[in-house]
N, CA, C and O atoms as a printed pandas DataFrame, in Angstrom:
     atom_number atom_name residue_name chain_id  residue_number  x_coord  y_coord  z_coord
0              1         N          UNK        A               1   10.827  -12.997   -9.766
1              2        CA          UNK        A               1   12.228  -13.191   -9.450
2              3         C          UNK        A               1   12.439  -13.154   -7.930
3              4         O          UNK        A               1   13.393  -13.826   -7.539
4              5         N          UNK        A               2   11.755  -12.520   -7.029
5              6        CA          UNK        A               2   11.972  -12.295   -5.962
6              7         C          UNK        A               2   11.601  -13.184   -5.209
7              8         O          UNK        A               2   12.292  -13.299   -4.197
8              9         N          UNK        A               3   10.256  -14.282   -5.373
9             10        CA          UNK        A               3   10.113  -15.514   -5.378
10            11         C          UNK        A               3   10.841  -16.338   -5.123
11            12         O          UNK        A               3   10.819  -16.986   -4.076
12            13         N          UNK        A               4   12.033  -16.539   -6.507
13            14        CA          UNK        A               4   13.566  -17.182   -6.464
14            15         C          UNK        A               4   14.337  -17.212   -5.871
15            16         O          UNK        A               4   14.997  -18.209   -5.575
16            17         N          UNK        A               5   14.558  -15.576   -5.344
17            18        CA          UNK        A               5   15.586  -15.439   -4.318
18            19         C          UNK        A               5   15.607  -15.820   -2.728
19            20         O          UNK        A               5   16.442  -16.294   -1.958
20            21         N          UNK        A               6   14.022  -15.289   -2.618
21            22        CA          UNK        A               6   13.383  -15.491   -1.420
22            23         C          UNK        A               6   12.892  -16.775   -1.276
23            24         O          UNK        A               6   11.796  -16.851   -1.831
24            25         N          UNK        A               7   13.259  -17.892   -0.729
25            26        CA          UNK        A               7   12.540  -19.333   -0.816
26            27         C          UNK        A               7   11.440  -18.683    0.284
27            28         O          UNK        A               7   10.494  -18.407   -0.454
28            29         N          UNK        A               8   11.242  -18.480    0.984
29            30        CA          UNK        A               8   10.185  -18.210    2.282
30            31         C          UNK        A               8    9.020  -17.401    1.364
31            32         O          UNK        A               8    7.872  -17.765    1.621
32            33         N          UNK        A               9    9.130  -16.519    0.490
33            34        CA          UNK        A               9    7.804  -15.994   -0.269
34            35         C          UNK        A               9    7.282  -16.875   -1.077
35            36         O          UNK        A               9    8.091  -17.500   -1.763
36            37         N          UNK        A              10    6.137  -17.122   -1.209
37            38        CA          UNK        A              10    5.535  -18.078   -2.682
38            39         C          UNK        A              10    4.397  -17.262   -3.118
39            40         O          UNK        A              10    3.786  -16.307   -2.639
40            41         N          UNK        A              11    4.296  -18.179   -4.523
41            42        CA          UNK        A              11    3.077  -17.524   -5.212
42            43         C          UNK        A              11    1.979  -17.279   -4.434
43            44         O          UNK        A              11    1.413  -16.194   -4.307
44            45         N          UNK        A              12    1.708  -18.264   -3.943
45            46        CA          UNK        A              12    0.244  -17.801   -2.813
46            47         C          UNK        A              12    0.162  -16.984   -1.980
47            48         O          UNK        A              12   -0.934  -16.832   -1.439
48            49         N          UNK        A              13    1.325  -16.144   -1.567
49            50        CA          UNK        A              13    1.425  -15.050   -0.417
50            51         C          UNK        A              13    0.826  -14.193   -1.661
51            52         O          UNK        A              13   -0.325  -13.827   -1.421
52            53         N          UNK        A              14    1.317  -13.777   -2.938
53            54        CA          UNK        A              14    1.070  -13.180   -3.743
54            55         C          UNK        A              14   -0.646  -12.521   -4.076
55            56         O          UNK        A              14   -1.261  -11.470   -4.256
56            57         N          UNK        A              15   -0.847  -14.271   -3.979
57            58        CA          UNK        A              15   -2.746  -13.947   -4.616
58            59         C          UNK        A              15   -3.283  -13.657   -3.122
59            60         O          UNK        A              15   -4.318  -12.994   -3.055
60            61         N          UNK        A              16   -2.806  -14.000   -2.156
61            62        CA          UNK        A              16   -3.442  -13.781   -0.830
62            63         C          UNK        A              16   -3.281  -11.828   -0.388
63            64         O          UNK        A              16   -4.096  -11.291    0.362
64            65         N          UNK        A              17   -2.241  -11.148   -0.954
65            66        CA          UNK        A              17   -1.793  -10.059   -0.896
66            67         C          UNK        A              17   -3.025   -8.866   -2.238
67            68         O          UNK        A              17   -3.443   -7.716   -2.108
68            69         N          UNK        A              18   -3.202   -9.892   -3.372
69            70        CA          UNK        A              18   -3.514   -9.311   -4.147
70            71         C          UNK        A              18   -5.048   -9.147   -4.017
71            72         O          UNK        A              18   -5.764   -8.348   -4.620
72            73         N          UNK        A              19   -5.511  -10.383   -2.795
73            74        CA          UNK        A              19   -6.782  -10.167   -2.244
74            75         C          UNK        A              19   -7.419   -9.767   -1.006
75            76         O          UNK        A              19   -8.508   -9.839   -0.438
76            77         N          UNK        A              20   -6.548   -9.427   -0.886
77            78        CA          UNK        A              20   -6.250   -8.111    0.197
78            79         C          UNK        A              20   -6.761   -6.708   -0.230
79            80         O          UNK        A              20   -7.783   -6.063    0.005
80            81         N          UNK        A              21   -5.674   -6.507   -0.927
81            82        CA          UNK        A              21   -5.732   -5.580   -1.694
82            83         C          UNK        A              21   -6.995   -5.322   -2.486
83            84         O          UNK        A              21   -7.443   -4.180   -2.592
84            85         N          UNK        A              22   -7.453   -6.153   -2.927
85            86        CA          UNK        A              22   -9.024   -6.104   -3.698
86            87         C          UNK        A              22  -10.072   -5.543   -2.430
87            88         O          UNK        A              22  -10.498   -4.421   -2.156
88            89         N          UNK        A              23  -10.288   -7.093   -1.717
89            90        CA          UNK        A              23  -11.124   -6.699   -0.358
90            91         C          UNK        A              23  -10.918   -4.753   -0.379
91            92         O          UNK        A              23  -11.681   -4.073   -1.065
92            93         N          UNK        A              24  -10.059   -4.262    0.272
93            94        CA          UNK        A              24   -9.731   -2.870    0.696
94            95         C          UNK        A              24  -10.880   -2.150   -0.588
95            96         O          UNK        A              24  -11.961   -1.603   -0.373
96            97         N          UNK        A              25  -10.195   -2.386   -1.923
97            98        CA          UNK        A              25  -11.081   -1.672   -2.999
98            99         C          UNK        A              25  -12.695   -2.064   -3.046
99           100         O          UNK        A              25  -13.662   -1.314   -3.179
100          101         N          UNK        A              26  -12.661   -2.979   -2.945
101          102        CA          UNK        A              26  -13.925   -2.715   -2.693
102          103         C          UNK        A              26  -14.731   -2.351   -1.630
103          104         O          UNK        A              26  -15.881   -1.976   -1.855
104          105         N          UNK        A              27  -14.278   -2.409   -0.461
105          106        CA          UNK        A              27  -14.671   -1.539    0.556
106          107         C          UNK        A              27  -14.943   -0.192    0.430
107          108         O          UNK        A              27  -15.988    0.351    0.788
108          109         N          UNK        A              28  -13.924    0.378   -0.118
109          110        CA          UNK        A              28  -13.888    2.064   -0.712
110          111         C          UNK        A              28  -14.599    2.245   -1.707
111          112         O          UNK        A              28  -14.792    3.417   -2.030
112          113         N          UNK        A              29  -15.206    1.188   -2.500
113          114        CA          UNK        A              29  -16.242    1.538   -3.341
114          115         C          UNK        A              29  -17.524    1.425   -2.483
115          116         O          UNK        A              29  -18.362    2.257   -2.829
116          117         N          UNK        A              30  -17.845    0.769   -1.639
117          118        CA          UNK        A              30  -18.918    0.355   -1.124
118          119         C          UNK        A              30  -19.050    1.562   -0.055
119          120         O          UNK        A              30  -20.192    1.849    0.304
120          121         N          UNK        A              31  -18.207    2.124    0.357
121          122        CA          UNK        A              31  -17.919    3.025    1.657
122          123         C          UNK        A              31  -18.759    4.490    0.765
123          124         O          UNK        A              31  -19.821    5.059    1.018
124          125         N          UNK        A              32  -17.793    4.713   -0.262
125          126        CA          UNK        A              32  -18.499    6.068   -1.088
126          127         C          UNK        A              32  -19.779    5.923   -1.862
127          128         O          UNK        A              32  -20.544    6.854   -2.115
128          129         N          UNK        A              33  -19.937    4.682   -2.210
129          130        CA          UNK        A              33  -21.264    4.211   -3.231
130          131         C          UNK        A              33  -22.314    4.518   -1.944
131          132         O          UNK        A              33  -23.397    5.032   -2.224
132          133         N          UNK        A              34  -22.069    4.274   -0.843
133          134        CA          UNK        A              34  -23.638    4.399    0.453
134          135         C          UNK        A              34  -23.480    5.703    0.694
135          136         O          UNK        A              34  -24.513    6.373    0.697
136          137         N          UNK        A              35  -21.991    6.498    0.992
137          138        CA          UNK        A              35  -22.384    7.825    1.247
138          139         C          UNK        A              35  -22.664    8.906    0.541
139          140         O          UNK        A              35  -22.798   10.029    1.028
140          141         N          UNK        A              36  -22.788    8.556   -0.905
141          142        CA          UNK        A              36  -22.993    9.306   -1.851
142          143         C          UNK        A              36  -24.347    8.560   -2.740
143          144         O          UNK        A              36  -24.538    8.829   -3.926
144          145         N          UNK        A              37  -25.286    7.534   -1.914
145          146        CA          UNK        A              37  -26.217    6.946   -2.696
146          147         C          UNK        A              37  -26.314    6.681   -3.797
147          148         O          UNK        A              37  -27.365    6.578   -4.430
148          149         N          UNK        A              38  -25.040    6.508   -4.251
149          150        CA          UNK        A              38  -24.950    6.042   -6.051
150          151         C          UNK        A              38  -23.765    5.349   -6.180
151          152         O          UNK        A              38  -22.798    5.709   -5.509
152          153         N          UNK        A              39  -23.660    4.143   -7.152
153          154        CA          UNK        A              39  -22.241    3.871   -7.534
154          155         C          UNK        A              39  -21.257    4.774   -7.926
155          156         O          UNK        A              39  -21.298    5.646   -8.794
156          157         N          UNK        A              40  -20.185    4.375   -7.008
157          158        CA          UNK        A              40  -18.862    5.640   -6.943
158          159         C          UNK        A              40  -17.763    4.666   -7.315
159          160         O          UNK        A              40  -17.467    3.687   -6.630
160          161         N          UNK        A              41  -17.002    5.114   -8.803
161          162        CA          UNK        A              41  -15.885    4.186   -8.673
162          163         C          UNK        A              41  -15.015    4.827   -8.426
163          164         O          UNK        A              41  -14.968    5.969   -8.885
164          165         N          UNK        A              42  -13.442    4.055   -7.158
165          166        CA          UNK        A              42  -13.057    4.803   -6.270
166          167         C          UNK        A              42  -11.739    5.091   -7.211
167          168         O          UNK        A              42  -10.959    6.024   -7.019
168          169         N          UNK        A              43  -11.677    4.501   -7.851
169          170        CA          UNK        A              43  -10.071    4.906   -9.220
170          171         C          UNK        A              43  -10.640    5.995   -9.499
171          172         O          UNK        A              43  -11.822    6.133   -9.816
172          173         N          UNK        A              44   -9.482    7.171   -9.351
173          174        CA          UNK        A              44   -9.375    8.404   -9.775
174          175         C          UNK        A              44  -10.452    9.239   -9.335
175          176         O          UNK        A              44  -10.428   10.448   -9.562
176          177         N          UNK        A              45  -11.701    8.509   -8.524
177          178        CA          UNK        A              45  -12.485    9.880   -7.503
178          179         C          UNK        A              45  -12.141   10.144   -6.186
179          180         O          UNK        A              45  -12.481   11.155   -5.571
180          181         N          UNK        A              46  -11.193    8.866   -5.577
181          182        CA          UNK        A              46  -10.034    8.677   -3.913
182          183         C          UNK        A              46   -9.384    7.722   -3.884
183          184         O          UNK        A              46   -9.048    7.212   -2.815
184          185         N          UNK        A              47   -9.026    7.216   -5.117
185          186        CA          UNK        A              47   -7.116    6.809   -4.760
186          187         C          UNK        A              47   -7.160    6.695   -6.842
187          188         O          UNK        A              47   -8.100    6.559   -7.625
188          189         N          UNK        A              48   -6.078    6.796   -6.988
189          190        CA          UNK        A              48   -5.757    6.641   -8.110
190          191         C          UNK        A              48   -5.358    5.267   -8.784
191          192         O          UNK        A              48   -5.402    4.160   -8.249
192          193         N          UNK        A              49   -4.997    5.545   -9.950
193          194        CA          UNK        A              49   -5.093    3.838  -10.610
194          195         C          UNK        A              49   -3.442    3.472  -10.480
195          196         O          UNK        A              49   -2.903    2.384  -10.276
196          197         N          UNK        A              50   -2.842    4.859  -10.687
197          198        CA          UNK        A              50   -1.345    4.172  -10.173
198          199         C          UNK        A              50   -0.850    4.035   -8.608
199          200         O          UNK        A              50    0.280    3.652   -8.304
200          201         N          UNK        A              51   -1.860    4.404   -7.671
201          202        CA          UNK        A              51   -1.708    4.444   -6.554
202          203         C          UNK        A              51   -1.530    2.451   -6.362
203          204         O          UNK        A              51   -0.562    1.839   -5.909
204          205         N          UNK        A              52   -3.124    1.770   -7.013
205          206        CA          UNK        A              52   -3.178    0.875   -6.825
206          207         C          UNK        A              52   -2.114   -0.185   -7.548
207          208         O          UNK        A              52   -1.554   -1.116   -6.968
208          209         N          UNK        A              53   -1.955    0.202   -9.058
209          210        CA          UNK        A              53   -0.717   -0.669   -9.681
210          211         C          UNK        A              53    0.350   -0.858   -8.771
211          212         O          UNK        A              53    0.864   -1.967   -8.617
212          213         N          UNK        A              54    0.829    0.457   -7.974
213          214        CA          UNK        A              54    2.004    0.206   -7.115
214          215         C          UNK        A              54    1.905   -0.928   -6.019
215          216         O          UNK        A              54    2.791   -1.782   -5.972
216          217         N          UNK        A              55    0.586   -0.957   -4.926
217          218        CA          UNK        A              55    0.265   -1.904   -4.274
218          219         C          UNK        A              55    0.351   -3.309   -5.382
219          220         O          UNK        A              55    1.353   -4.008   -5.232
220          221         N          UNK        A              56   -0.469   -3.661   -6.277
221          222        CA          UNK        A              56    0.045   -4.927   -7.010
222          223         C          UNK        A              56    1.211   -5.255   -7.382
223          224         O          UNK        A              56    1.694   -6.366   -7.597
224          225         N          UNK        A              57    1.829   -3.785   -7.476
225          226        CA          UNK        A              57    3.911   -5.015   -7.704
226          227         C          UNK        A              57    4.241   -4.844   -6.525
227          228         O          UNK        A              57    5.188   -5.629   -6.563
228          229         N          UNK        A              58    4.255   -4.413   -5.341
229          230        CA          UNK        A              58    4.627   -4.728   -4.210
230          231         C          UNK        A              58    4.384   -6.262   -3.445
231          232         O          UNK        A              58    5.113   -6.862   -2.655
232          233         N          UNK        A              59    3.005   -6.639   -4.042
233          234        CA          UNK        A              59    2.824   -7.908   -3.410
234          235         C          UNK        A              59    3.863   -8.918   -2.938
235          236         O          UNK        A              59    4.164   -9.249   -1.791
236          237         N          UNK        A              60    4.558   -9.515   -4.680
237          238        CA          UNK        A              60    5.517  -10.247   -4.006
238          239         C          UNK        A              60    6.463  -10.310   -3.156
239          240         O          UNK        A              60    7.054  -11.269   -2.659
240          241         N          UNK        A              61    6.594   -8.778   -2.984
241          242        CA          UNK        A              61    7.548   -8.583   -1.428
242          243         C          UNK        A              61    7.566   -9.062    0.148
243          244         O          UNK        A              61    8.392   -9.033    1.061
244          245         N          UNK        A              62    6.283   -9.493   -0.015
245          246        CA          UNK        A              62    5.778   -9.670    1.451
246          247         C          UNK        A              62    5.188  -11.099    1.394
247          248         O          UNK        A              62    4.950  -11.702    0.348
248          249         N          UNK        A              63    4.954  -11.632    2.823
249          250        CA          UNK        A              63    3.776  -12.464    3.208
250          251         C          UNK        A              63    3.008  -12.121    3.783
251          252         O          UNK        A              63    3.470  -11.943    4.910
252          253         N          UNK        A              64    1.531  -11.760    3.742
253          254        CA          UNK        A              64    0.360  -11.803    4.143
254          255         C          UNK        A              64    0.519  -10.456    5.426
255          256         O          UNK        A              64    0.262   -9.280    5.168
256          257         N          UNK        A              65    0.988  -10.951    6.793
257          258        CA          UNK        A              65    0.865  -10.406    7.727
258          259         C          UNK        A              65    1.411   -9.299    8.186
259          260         O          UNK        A              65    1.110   -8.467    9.042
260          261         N          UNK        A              66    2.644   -9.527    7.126
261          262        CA          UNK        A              66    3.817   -8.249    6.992
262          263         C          UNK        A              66    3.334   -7.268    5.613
263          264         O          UNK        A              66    3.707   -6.099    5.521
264          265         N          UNK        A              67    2.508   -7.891    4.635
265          266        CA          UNK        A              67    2.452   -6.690    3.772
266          267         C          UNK        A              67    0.886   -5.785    4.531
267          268         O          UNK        A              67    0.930   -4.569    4.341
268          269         N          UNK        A              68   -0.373   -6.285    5.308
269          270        CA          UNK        A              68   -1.007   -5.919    5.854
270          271         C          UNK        A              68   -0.615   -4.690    7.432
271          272         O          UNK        A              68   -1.125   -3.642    7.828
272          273         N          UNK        A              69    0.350   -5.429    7.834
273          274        CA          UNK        A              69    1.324   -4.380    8.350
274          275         C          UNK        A              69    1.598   -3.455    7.450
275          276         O          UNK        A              69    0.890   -2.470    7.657
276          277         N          UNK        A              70    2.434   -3.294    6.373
277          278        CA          UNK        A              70    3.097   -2.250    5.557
278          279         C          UNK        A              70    2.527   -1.589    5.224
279          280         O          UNK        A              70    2.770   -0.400    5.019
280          281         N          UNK        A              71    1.396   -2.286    5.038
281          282        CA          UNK        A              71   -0.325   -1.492    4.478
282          283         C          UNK        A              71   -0.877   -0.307    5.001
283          284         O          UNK        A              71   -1.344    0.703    4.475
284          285         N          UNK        A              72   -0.620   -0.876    6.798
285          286        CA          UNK        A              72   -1.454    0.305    7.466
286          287         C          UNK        A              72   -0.341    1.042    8.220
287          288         O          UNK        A              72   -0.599    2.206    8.524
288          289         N          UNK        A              73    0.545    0.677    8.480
289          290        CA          UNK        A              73    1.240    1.386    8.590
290          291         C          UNK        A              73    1.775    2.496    7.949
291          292         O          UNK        A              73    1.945    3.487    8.659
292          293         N          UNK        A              74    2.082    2.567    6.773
293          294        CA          UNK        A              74    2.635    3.438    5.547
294          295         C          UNK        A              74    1.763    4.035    5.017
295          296         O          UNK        A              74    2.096    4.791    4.104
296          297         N          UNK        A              75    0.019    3.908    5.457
297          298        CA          UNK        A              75   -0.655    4.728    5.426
298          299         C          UNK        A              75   -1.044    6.026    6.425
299          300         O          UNK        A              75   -1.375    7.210    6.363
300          301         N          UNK        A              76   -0.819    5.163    7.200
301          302        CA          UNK        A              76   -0.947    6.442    8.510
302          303         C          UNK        A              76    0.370    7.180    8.025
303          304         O          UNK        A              76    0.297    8.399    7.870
304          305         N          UNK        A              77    1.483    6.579    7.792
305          306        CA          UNK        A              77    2.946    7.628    8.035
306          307         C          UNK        A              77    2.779    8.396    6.931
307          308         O          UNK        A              77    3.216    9.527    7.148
308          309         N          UNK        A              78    2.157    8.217    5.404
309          310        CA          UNK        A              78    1.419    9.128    4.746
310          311         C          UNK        A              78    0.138   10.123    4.896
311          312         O          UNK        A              78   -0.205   11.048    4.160
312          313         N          UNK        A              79   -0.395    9.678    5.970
313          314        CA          UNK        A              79   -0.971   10.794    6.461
314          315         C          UNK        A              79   -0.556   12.100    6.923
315          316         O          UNK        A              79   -0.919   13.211    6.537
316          317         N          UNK        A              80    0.243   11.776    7.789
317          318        CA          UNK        A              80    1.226   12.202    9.027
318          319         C          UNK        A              80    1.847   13.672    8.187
319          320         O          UNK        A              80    1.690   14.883    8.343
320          321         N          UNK        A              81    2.782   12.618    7.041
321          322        CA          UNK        A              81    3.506   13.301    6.293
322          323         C          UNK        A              81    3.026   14.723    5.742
323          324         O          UNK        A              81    3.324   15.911    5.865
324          325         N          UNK        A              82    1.879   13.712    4.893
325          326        CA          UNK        A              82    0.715   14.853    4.195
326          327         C          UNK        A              82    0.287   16.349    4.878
327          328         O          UNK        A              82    0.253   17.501    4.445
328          329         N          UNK        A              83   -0.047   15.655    6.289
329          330        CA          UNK        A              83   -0.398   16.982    6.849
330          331         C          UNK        A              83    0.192   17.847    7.387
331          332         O          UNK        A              83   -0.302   18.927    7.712
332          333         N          UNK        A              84    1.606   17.419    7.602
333          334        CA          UNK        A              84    2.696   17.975    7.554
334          335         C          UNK        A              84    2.807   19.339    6.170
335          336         O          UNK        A              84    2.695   20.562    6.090
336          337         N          UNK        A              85    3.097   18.148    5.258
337          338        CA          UNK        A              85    3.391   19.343    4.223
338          339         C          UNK        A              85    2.128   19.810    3.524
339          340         O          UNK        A              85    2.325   20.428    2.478
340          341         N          UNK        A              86    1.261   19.690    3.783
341          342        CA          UNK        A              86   -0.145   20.280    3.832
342          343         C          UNK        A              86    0.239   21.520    4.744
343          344         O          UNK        A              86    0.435   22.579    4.148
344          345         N          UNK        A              87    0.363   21.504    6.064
345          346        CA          UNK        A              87    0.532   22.737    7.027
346          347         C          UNK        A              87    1.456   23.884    5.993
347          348         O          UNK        A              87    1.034   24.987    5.649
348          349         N          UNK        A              88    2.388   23.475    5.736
349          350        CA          UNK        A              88    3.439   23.876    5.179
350          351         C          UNK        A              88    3.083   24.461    3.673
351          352         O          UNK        A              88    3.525   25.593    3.478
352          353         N          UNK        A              89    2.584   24.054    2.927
353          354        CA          UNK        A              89    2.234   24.410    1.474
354          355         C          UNK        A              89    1.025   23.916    0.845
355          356         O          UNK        A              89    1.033   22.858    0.217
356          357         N          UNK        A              90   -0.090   24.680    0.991
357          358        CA          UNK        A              90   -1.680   23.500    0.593
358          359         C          UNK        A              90   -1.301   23.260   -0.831
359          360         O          UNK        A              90   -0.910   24.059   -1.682
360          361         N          UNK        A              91   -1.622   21.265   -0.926
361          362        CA          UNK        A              91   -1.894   20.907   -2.097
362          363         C          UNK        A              91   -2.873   20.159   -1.994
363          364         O          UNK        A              91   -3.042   19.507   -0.964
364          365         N          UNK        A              92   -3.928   20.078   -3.285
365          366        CA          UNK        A              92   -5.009   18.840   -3.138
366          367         C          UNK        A              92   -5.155   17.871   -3.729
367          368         O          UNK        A              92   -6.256   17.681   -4.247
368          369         N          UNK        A              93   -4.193   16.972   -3.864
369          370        CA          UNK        A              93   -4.251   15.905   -3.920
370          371         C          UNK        A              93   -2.806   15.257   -2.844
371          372         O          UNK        A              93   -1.809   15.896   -2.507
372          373         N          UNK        A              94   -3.175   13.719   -2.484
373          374        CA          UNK        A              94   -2.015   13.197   -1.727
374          375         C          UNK        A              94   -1.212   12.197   -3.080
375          376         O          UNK        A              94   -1.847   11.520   -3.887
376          377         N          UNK        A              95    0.108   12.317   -3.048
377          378        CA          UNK        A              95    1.102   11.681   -3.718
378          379         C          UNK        A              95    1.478   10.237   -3.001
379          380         O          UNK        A              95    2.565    9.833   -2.588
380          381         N          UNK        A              96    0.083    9.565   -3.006
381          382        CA          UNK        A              96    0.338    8.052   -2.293
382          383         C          UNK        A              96    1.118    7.618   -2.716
383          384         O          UNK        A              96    1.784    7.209   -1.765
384          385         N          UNK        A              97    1.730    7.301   -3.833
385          386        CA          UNK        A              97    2.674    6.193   -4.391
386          387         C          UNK        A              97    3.945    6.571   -4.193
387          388         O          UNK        A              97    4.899    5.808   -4.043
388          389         N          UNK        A              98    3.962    7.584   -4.191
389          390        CA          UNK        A              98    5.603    8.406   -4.579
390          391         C          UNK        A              98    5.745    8.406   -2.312
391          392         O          UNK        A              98    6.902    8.199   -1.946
392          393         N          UNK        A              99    5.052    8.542   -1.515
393          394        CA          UNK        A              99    5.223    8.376   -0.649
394          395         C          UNK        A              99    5.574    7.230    0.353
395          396         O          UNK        A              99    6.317    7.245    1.334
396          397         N          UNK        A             100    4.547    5.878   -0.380
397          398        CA          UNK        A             100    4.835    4.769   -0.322
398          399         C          UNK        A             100    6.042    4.251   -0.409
399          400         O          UNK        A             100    6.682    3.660    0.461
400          401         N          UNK        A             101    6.458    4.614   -1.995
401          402        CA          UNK        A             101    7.955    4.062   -2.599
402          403         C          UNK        A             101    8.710    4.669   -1.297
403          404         O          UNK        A             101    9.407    3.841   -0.710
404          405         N          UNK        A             102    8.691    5.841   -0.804
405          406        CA          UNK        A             102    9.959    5.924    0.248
406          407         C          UNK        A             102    9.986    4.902    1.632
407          408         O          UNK        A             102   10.920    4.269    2.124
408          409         N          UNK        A             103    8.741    5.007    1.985
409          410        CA          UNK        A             103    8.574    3.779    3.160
410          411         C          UNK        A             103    9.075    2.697    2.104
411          412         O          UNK        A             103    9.725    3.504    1.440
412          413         N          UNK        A             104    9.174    2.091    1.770
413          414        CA          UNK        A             104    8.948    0.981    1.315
414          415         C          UNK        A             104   10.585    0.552    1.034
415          416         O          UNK        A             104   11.228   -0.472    1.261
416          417         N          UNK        A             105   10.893    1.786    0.463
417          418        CA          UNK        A             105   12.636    1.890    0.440
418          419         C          UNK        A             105   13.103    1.465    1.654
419          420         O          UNK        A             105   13.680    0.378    1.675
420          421         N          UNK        A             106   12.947    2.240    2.923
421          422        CA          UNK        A             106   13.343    2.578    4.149
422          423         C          UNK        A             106   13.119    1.368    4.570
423          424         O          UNK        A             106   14.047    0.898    5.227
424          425         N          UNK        A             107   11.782    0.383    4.350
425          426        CA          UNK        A             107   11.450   -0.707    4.945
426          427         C          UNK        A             107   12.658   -1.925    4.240
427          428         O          UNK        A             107   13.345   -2.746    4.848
428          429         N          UNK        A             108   12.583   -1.673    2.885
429          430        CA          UNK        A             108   13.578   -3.030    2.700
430          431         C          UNK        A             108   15.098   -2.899    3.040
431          432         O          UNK        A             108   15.791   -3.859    3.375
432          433         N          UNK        A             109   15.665   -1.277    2.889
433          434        CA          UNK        A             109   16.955   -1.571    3.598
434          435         C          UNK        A             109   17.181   -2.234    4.946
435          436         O          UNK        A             109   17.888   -3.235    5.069
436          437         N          UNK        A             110   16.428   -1.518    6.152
437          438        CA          UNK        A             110   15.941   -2.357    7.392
438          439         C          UNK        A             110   16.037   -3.503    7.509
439          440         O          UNK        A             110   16.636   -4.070    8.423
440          441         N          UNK        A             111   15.338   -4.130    6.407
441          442        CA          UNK        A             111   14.675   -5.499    6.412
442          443         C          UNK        A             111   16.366   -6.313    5.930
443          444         O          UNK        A             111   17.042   -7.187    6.472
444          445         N          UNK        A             112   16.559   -5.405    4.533
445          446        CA          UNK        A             112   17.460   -6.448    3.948
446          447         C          UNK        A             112   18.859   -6.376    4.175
447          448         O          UNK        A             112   19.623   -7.338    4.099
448          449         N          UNK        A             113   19.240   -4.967    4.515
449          450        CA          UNK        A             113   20.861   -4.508    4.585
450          451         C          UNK        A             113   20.910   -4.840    5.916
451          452         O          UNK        A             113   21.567   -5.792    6.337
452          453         N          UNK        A             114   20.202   -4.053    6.653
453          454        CA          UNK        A             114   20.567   -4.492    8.200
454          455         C          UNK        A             114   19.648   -5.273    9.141
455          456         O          UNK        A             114   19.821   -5.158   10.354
456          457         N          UNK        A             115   18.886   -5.893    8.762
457          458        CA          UNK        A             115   18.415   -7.491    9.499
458          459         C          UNK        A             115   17.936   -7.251   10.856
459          460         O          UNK        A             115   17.700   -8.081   11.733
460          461         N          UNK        A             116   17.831   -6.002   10.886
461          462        CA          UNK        A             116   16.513   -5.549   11.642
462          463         C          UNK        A             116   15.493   -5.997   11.823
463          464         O          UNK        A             116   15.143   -6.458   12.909
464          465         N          UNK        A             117   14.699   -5.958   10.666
465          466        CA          UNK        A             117   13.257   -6.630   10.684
466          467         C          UNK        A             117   13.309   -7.987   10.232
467          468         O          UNK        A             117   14.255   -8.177    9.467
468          469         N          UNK        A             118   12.498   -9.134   10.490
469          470        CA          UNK        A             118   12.714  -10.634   10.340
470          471         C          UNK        A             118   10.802  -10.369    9.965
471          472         O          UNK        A             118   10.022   -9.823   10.745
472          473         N          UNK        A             119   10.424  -10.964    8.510
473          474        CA          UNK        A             119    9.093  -10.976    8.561
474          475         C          UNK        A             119    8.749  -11.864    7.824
475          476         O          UNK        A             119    7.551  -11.871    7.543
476          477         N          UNK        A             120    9.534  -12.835    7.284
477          478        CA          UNK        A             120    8.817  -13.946    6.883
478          479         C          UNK        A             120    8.622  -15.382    7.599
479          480         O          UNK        A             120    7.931  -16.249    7.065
């Protein structure tokens, strides 16, 4: 639907986003599979499976250069966050998705209410 609304997004930003997104996973498999000399699958041993579902419906939001932006950006600011409230209260695991969704909030009001950001 967002497709529809948005003439400037198309399907192909989509599969180009969604292979993105792959590339990354498999990097993180390949990254822990050498430092741990064995196949490591990275769902649910360092990022979770709903971490990643969330990145796949996000795709159609973006084109290419802006969701790779959102990417690394909203990872570092989940870092940030983390160790923040890490200082503050130890927990061990990070709540990527639920952290994401707030950037991501913050990013489309920006983007869409007040026309701040221009990224397609």
């Amino acid at each position: 639907m967002i497709n529809y609304i948005f003439e400037e997004l198309s399907f192909k930003d989509t599969i180009y986003n969604i292979g993105f997104i792959a590339v990354n996973i498999i990097g993180l498999s390949l990254y822990f599979s050498i430092k741990n000399k064995k196949f490591i699958n990275p769902i649910d041993e360092s990022i979770g499976l709903g971490d990643i579902l969330f990145f796949l419906a996000i795709t159609p939001l973006f084109t290419l250069k802006p969701f790779i932006v959102f990417f690394v950006v909203s990872l570092l600011l989940t870092l940030l966050f983390y160790s923040i409230v890490n200082a503050i209260k130890k927990t061990s695991t990070i709540p990527l998705a639920g952290y994401l969704s707030i950037f991501l909030m913050a990013f489309l009001i920006i983007r869409d209410v007040f026309k701040i950001i221009q990224t397609y």
